[in-house]
PDB file with one MODEL, atoms N, CA, C and O in Angstrom:
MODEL        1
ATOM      1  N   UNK A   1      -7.231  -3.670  -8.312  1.00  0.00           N
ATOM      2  CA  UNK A   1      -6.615  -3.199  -7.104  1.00  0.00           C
ATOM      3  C   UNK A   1      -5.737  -4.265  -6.474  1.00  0.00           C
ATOM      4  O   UNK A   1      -5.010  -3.895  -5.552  1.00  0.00           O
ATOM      5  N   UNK A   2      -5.701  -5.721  -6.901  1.00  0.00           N
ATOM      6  CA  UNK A   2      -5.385  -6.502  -5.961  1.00  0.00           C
ATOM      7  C   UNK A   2      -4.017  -6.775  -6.753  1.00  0.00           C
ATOM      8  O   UNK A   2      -3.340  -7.576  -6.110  1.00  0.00           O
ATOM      9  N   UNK A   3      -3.639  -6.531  -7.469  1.00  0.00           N
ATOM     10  CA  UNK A   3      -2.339  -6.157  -8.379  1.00  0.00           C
ATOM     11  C   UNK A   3      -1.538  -4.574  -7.657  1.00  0.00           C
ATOM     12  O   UNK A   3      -0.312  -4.556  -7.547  1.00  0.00           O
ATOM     13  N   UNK A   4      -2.035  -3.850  -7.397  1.00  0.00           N
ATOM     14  CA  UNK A   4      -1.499  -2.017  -6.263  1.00  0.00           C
ATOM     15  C   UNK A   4      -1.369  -3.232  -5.511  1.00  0.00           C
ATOM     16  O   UNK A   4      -0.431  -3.971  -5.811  1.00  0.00           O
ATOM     17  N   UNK A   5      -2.144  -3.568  -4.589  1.00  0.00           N
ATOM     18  CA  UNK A   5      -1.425  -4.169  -3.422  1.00  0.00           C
ATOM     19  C   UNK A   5      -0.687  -4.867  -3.156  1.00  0.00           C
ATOM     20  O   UNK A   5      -0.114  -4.866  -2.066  1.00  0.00           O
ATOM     21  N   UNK A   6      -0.372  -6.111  -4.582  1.00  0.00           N
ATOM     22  CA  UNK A   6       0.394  -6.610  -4.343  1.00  0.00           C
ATOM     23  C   UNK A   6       1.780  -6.767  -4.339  1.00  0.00           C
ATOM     24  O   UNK A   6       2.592  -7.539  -3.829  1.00  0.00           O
ATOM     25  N   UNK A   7       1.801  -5.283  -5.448  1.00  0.00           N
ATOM     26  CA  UNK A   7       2.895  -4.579  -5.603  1.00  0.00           C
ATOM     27  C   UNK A   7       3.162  -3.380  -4.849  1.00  0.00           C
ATOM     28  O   UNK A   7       3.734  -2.400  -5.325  1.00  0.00           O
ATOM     29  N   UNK A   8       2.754  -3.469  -3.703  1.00  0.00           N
ATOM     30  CA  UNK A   8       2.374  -2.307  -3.082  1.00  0.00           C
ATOM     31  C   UNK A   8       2.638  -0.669  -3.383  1.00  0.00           C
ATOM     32  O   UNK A   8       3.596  -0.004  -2.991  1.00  0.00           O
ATOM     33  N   UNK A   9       1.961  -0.406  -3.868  1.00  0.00           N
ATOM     34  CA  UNK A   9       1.237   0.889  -4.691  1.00  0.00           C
ATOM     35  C   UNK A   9       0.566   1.560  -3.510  1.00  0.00           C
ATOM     36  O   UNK A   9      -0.255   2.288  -4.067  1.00  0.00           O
ATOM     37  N   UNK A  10       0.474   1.687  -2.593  1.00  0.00           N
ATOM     38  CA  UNK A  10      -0.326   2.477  -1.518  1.00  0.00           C
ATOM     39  C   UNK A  10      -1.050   3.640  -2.086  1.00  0.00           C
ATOM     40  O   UNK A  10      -2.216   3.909  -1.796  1.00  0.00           O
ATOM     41  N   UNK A  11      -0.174   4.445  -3.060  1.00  0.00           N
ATOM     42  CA  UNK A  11      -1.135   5.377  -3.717  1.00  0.00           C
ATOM     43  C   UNK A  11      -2.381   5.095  -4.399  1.00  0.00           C
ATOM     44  O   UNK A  11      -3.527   5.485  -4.175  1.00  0.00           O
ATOM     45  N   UNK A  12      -1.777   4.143  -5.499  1.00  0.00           N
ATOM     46  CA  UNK A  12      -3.377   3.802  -6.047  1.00  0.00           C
ATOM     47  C   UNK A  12      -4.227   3.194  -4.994  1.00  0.00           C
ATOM     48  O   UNK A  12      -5.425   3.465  -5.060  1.00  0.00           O
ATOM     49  N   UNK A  13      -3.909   2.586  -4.237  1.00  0.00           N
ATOM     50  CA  UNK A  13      -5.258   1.572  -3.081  1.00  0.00           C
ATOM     51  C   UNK A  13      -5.301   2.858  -2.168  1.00  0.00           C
ATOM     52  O   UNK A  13      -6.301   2.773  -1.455  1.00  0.00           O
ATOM     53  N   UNK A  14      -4.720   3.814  -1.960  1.00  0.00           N
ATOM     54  CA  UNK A  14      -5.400   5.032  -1.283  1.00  0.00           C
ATOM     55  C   UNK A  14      -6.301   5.578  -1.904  1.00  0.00           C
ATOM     56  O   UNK A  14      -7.299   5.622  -1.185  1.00  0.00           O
ATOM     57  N   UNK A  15      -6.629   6.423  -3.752  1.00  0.00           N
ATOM     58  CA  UNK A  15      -6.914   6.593  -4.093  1.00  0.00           C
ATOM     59  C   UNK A  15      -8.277   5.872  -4.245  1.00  0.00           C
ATOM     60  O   UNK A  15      -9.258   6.565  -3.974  1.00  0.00           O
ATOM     61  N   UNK A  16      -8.485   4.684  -4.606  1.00  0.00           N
ATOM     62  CA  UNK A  16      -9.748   3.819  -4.891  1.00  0.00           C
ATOM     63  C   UNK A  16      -9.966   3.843  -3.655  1.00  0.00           C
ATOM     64  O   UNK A  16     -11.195   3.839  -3.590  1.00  0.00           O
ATOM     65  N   UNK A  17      -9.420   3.873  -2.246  1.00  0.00           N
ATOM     66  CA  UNK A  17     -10.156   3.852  -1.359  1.00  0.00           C
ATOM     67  C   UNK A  17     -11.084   5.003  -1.004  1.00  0.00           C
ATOM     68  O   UNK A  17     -12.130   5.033  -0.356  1.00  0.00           O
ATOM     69  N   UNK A  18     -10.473   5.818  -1.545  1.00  0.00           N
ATOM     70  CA  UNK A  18     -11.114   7.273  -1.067  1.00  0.00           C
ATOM     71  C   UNK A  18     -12.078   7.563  -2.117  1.00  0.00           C
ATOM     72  O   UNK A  18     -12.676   8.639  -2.089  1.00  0.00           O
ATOM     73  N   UNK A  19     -12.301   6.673  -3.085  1.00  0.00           N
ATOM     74  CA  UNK A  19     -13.387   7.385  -4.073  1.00  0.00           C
ATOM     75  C   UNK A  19     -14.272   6.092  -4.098  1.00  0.00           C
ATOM     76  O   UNK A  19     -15.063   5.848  -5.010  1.00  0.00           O
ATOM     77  N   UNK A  20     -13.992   5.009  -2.635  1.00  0.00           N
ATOM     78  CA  UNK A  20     -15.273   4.595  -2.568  1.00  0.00           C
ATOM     79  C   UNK A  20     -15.359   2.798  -2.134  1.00  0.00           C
ATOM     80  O   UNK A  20     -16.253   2.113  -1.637  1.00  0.00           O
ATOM     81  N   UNK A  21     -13.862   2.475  -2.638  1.00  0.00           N
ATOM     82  CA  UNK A  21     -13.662   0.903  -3.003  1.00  0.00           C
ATOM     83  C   UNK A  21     -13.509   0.508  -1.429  1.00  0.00           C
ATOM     84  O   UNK A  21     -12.741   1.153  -0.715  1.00  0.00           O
ATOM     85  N   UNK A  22     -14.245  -0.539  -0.939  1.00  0.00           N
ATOM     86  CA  UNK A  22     -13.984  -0.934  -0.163  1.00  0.00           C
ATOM     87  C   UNK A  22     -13.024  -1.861   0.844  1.00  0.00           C
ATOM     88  O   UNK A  22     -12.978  -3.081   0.685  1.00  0.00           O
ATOM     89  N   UNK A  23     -12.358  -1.274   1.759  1.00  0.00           N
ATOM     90  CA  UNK A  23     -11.215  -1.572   2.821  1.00  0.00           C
ATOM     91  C   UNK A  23     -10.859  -3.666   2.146  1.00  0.00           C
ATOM     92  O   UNK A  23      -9.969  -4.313   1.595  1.00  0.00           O
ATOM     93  N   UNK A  24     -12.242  -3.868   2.704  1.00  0.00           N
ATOM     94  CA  UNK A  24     -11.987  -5.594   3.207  1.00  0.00           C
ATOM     95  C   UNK A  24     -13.021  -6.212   1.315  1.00  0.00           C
ATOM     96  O   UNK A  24     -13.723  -7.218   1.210  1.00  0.00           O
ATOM     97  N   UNK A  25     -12.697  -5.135   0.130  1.00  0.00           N
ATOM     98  CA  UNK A  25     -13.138  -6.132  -0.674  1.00  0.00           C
ATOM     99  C   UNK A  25     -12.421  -7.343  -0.944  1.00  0.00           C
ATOM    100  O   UNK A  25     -11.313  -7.647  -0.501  1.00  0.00           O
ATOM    101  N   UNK A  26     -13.278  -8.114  -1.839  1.00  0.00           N
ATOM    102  CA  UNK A  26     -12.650  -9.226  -2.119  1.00  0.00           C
ATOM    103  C   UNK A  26     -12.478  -9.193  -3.625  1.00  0.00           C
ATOM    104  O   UNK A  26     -13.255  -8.618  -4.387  1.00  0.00           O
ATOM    105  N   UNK A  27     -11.029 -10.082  -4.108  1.00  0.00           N
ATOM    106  CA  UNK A  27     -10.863 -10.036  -5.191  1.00  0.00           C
ATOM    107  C   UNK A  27     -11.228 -11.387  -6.207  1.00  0.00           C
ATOM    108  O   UNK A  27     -10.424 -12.282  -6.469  1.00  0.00           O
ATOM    109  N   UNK A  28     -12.299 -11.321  -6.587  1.00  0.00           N
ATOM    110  CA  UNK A  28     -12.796 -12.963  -7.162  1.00  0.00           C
ATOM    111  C   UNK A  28     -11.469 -13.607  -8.015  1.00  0.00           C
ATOM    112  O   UNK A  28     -11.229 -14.803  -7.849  1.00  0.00           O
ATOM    113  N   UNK A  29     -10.485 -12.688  -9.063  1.00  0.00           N
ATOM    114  CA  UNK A  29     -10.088 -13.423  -9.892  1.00  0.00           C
ATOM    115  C   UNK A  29      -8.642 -13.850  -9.010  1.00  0.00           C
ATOM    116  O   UNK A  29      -7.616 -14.360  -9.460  1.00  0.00           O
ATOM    117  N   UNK A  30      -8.857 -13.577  -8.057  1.00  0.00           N
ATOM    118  CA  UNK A  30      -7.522 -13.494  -6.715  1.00  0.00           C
ATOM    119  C   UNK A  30      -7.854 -15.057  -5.640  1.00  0.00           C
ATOM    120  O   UNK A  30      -6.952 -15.336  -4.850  1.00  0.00           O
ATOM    121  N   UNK A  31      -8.991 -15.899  -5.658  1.00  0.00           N
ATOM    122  CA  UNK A  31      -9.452 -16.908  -4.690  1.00  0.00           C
ATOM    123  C   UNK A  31     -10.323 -16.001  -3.728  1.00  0.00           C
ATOM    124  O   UNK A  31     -10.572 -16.650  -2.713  1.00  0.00           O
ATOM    125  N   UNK A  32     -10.914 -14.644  -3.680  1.00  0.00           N
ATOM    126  CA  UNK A  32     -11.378 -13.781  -2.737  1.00  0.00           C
ATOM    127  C   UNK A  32     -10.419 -13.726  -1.572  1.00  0.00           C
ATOM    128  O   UNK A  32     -10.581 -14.104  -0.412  1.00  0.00           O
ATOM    129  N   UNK A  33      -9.308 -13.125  -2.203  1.00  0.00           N
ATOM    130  CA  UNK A  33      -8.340 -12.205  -1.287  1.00  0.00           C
ATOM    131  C   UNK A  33      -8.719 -10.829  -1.155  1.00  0.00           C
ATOM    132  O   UNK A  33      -9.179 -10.276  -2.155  1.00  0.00           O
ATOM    133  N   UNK A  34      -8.592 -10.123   0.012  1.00  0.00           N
ATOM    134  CA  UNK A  34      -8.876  -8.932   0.405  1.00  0.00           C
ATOM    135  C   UNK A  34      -7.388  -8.244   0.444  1.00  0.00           C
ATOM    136  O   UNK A  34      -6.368  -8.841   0.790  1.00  0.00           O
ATOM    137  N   UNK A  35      -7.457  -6.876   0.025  1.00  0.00           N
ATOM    138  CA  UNK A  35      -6.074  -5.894  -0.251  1.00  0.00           C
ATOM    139  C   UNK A  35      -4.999  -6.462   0.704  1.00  0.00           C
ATOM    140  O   UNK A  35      -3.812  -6.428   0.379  1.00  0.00           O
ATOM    141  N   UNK A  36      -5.417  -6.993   1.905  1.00  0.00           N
ATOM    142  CA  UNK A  36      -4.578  -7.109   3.010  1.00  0.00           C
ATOM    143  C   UNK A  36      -3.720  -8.223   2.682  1.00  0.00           C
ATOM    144  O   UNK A  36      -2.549  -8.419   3.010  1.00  0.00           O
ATOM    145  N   UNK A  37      -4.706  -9.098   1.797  1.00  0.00           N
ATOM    146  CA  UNK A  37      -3.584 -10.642   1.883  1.00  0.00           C
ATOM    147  C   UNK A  37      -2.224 -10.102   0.965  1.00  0.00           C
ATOM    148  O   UNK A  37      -1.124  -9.915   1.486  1.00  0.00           O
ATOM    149  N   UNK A  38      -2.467  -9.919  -0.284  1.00  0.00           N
ATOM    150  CA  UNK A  38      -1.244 -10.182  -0.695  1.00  0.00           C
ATOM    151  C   UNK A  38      -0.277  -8.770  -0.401  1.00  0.00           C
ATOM    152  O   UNK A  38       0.930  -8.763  -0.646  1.00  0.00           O
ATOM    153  N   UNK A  39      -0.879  -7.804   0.058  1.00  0.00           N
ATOM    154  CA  UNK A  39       0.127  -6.427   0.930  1.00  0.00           C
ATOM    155  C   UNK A  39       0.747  -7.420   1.802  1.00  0.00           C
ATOM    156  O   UNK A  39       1.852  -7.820   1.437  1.00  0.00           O
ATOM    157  N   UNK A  40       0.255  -7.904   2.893  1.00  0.00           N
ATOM    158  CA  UNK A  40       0.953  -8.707   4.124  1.00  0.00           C
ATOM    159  C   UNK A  40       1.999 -10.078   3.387  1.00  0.00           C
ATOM    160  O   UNK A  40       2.947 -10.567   4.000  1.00  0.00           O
ATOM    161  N   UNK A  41       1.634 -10.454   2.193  1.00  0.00           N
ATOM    162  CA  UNK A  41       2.263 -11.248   1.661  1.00  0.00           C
ATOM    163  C   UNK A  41       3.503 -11.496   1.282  1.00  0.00           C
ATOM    164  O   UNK A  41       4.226 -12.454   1.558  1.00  0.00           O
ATOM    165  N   UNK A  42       3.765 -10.233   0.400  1.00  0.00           N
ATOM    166  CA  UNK A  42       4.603  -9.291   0.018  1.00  0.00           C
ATOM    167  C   UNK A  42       5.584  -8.570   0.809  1.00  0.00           C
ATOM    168  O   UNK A  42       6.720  -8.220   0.489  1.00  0.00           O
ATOM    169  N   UNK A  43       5.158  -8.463   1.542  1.00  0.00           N
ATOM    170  CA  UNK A  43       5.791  -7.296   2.841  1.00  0.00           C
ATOM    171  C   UNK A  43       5.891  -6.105   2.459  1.00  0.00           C
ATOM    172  O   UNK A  43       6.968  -5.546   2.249  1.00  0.00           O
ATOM    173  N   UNK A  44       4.498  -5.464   2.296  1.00  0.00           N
ATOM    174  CA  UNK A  44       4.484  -4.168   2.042  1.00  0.00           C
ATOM    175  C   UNK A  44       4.399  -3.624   3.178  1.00  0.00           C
ATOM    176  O   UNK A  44       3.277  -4.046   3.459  1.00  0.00           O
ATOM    177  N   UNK A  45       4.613  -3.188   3.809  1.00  0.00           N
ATOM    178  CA  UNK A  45       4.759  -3.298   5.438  1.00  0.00           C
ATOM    179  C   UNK A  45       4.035  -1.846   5.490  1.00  0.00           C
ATOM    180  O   UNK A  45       3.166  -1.765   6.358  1.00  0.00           O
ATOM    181  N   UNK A  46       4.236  -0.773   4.763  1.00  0.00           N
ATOM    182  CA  UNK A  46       3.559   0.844   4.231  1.00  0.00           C
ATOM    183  C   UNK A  46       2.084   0.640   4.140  1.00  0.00           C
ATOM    184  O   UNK A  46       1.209   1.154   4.836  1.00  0.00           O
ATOM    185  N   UNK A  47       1.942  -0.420   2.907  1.00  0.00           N
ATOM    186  CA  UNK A  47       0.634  -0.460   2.800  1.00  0.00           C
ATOM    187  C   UNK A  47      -0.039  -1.327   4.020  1.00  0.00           C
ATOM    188  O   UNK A  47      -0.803  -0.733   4.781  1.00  0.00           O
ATOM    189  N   UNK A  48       0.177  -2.449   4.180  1.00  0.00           N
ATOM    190  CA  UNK A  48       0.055  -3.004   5.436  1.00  0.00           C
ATOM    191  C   UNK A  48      -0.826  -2.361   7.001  1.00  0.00           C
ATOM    192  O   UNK A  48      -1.623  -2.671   7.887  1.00  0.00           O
ATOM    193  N   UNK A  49       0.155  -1.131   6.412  1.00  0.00           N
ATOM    194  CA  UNK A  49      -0.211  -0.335   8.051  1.00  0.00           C
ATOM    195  C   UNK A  49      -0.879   0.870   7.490  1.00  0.00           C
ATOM    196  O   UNK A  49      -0.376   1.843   8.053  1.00  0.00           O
ATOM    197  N   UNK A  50      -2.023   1.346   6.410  1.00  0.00           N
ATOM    198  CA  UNK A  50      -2.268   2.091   5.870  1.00  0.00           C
ATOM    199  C   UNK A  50      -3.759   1.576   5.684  1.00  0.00           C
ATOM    200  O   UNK A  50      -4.822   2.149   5.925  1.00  0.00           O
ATOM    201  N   UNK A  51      -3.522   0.429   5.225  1.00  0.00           N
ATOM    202  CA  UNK A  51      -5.374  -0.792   5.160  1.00  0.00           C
ATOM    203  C   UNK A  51      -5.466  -1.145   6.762  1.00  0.00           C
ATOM    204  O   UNK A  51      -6.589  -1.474   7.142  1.00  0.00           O
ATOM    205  N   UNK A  52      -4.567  -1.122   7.611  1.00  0.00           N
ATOM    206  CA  UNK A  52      -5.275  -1.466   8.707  1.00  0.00           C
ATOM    207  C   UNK A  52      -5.479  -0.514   9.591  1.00  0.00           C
ATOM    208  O   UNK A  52      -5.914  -0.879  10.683  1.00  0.00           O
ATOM    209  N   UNK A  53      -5.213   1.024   9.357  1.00  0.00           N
ATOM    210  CA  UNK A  53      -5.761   2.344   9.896  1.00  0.00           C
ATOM    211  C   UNK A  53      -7.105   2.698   8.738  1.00  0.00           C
ATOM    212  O   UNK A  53      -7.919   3.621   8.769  1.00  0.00           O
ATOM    213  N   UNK A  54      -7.011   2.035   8.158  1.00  0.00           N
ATOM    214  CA  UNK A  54      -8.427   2.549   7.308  1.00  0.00           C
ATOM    215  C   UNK A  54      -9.550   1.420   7.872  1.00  0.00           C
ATOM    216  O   UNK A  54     -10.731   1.448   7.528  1.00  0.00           O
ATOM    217  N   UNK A  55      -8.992   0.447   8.775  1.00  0.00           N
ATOM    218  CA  UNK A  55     -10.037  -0.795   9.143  1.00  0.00           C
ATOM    219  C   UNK A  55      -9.685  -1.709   8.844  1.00  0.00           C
ATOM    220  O   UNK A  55     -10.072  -2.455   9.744  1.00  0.00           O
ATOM    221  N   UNK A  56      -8.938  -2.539   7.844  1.00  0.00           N
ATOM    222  CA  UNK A  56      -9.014  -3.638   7.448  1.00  0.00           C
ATOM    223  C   UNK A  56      -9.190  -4.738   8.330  1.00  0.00           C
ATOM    224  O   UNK A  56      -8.938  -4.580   9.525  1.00  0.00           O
ATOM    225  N   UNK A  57      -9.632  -5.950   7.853  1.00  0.00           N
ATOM    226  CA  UNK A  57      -9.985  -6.846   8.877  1.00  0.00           C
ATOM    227  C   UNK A  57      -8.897  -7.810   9.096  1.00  0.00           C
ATOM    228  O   UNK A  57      -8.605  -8.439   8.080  1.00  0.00           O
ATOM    229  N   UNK A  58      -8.324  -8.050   9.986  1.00  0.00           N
ATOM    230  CA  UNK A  58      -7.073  -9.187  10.032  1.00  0.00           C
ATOM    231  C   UNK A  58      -7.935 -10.706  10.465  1.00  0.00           C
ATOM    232  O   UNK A  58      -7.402 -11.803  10.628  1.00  0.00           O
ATOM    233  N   UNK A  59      -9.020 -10.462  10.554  1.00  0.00           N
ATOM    234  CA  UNK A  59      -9.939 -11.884  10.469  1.00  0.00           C
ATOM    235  C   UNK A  59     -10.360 -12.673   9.481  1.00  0.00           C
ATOM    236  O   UNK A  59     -10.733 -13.845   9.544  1.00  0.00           O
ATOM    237  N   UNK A  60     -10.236 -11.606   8.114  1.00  0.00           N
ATOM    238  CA  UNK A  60     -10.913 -12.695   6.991  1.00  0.00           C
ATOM    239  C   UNK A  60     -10.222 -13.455   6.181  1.00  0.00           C
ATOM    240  O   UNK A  60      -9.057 -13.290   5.820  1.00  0.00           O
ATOM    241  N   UNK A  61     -11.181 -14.554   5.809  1.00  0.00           N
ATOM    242  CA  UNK A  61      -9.870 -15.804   5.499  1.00  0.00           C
ATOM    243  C   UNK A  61     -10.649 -15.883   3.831  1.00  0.00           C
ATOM    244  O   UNK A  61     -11.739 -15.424   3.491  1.00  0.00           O
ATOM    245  N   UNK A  62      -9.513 -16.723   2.913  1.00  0.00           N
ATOM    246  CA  UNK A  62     -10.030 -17.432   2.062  1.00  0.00           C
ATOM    247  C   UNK A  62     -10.873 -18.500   1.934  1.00  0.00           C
ATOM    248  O   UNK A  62     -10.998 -19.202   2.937  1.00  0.00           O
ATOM    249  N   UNK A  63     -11.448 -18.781   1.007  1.00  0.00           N
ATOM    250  CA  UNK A  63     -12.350 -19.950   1.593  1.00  0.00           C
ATOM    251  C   UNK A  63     -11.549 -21.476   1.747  1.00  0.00           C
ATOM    252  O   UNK A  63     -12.103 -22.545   2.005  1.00  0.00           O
ATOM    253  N   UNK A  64      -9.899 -21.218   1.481  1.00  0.00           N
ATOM    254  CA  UNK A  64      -9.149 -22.409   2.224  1.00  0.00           C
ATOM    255  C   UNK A  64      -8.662 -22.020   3.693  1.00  0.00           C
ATOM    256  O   UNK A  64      -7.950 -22.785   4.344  1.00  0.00           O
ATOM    257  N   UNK A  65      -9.125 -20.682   4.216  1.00  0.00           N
ATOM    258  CA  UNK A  65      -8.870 -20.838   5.283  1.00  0.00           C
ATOM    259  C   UNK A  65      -7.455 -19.445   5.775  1.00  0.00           C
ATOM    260  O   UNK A  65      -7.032 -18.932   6.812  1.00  0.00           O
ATOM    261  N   UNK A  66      -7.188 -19.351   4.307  1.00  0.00           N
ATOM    262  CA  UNK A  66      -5.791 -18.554   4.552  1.00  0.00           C
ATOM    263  C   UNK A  66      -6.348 -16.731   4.659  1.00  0.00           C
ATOM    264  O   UNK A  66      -7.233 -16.014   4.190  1.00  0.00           O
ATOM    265  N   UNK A  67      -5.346 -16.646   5.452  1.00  0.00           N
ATOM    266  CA  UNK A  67      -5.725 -15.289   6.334  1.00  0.00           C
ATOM    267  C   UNK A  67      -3.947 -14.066   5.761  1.00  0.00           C
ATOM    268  O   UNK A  67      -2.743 -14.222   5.556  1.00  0.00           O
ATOM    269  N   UNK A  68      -4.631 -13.347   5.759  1.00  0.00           N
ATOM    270  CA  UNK A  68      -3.079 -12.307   5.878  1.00  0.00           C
ATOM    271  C   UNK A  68      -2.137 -12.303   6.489  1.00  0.00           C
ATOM    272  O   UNK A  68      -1.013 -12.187   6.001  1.00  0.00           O
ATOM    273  N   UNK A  69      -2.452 -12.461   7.989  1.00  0.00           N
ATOM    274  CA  UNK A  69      -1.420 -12.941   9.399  1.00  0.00           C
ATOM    275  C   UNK A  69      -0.495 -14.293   8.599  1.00  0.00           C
ATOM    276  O   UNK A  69       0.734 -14.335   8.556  1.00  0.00           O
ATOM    277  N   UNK A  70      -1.132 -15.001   8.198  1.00  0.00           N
ATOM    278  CA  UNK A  70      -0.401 -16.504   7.793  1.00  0.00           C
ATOM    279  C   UNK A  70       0.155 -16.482   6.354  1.00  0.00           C
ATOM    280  O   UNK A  70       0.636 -17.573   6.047  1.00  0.00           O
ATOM    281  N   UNK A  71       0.209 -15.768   5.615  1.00  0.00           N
ATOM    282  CA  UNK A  71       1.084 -14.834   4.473  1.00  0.00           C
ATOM    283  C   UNK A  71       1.901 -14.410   5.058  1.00  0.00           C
ATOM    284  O   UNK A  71       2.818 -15.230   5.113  1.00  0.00           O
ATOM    285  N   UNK A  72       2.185 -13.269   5.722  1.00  0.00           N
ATOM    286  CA  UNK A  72       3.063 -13.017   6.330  1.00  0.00           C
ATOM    287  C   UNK A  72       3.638 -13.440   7.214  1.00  0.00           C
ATOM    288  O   UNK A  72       4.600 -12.751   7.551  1.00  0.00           O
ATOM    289  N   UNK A  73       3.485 -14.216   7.707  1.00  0.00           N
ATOM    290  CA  UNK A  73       4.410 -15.527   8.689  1.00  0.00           C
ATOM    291  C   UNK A  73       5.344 -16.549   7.383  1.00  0.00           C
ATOM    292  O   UNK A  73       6.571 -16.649   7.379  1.00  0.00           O
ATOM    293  N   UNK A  74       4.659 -17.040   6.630  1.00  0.00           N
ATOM    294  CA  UNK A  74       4.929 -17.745   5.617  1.00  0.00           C
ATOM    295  C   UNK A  74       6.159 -17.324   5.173  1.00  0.00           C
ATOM    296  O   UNK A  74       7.166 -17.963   5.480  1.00  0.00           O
ATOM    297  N   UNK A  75       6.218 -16.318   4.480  1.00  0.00           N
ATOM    298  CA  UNK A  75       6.587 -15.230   3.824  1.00  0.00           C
ATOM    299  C   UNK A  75       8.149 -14.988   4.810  1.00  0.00           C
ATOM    300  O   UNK A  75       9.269 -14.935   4.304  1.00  0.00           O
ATOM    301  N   UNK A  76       7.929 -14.902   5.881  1.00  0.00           N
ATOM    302  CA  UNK A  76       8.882 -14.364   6.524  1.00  0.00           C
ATOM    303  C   UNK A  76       9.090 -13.036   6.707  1.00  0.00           C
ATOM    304  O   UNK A  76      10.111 -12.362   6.569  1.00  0.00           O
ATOM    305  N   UNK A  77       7.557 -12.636   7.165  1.00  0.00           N
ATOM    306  CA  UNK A  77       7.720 -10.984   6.878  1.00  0.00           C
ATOM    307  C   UNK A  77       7.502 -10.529   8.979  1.00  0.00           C
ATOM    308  O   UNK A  77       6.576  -9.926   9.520  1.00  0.00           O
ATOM    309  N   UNK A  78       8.462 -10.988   9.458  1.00  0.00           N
ATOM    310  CA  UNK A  78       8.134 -11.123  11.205  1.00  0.00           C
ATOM    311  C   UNK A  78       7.836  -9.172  11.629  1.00  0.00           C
ATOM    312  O   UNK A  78       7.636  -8.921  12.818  1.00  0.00           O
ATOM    313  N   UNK A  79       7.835  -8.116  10.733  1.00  0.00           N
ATOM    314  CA  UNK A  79       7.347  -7.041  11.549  1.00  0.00           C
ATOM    315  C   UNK A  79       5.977  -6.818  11.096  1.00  0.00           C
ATOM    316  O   UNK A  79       5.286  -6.157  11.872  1.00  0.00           O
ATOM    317  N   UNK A  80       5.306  -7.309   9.780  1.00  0.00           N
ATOM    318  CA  UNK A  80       3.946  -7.460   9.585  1.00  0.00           C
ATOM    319  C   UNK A  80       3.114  -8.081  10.290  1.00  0.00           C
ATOM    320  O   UNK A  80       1.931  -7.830  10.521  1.00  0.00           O
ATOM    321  N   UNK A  81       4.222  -9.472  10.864  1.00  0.00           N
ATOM    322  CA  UNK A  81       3.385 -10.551  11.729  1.00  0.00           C
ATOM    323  C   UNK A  81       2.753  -9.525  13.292  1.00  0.00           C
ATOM    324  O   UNK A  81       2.073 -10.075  14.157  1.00  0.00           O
TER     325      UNK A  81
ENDMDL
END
């Protein structure tokens, strides 16, 4: 899933969401990024606003600390920010 999001695919991460996969998982082979980081990364700005009406958490960080908000600042994505 963390490949849909990062290509933002909203369909497929709608789909796995709805048959069960959870909003704020984490992706081990990703550093435990959650759908949100690399959507916000990217500037999927669709999916973006699609994980965060389903809940997503704009609080959780990697274990260096990096958060979705700060991807998308990075990034230069200022309507995600």
């Amino acid at each position: 899933m963390w490949r849909a999001a990062d290509g933002g695919d909203a369909q497929a991460v709608a789909a796995w969401l709805d048959e069960g996969g959870g909003v704020d998982a984490r992706c081990a082979e990703q550093y435990g990024e959650t759908l949100l980081m690399p959507a916000a990364l990217g500037g999927q700005e669709v999916l973006v606003r699609m994980l965060l009406r389903r809940g997503a958490s704009v609080n959780l960080q990697k274990p260096d600390g990096f958060t979705a908000l700060m991807g998308a600042a990075i990034a230069g994505h200022p309507t995600i920010v």
